[in-house]
N, C-alpha and C positions, 0 to 999 in steps of 0.2 A: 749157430748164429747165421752162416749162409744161409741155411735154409729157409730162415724166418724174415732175411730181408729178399729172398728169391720170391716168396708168398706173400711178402707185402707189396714189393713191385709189377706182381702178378696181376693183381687185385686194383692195385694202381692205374696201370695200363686197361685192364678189364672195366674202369669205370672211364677212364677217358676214351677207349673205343664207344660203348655207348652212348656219348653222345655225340653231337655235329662238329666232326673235322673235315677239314680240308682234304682233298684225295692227298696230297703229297703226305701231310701229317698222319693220317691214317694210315698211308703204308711206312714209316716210319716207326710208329710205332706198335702197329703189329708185330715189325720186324724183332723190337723191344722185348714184345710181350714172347716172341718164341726162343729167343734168346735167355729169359729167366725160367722161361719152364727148363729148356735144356739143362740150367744150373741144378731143377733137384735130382738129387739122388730118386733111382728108379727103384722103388721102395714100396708095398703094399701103402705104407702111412700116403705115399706123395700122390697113389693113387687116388686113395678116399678124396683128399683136397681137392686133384682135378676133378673127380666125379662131383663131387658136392658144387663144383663150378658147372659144370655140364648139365646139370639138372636144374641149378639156379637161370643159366641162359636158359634151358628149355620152358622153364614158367615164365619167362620174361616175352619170350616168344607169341606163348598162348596168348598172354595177357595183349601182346601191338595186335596182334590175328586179330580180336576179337574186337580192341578199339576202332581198328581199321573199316573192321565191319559194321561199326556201328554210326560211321562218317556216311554222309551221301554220297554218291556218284560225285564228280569232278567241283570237289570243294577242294579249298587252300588244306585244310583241316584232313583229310583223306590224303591227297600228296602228299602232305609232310609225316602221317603215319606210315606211307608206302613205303617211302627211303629210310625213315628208322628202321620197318619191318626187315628192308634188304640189306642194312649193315646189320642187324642183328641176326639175321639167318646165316651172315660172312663170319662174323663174331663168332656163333656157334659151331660153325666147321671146324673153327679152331681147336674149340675148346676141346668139342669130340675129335678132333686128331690126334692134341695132346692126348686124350685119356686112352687114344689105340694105340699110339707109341707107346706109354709106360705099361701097358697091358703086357702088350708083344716083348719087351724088354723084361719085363718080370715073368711071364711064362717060358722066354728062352732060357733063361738062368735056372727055371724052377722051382722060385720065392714061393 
C-alpha cells in the first residue's frame, strides 16, 4: 500500500513540477518529489516505474524542443516555451537521478 501511495505522490508532484510555480514552490516540492521516491523499495518493479517516468519526461522534452523551435525569435510565445524547456530539462535530471540511484542500489545488492 505504501508503495502505491509513494507512486501516486510521485506522479503528483511530477505533474505539478510541470507546470508554473513559483521558485520557492518549486523547490518545495521537488523536495516532496525526492522524498517519496526515497520511500520505494529499491526493487527492479520500482525501477521500471522510474524509467517509464524517465522516458515520459524525455518525450516531453522533445516535444517544448521542437515547439520552441517553431516560436519566432524574441516573441512572448518562445519566452514562455524557453522556461518550460528549463524546468523540464531540471525536471528530468531528477527523474534520471532517481532511476541511477535505484540502479546502483539494485546492482550493489545484485537483484
Amino acid at each position: 500500500m505504501n508503495q502505491f501511495v509513494a507512486r501516486a505522490n510521485i506522479d503528483h508532484y511530477l505533474g505539478l513540477l510541470d507546470g508554473g510555480l513559483l521558485p520557492q514552490n518549486r523547490s518545495t516540492i521537488t523536495k516532496l518529489l525526492i522524498a517519496e521516491e526515497d520511500k520505494l523499495s529499491h526493487d527492479l518493479e520500482q525501477l521500471e516505474f522510474a524509467e517509464n517516468r524517465a522516458a515520459n519526461g524525455r518525450r516531453r522534452l522533445n516535444h517544448v524542443r521542437t515547439l520552441l523551435d517553431s516560436f519566432a525569435l524574441d516573441t512572448p510565445e518562445r519566452e514562455q516555451a524557453g522556461r518550460l524547456l528549463v524546468n523540464l530539462e531540471n525536471l528530468q535530471t531528477l527523474l534520471e537521478d532517481f532511476c541511477h540511484r535505484l540502479r546502483a542500489q539494485i546492482t550493489s545488492r545484485g537483484a
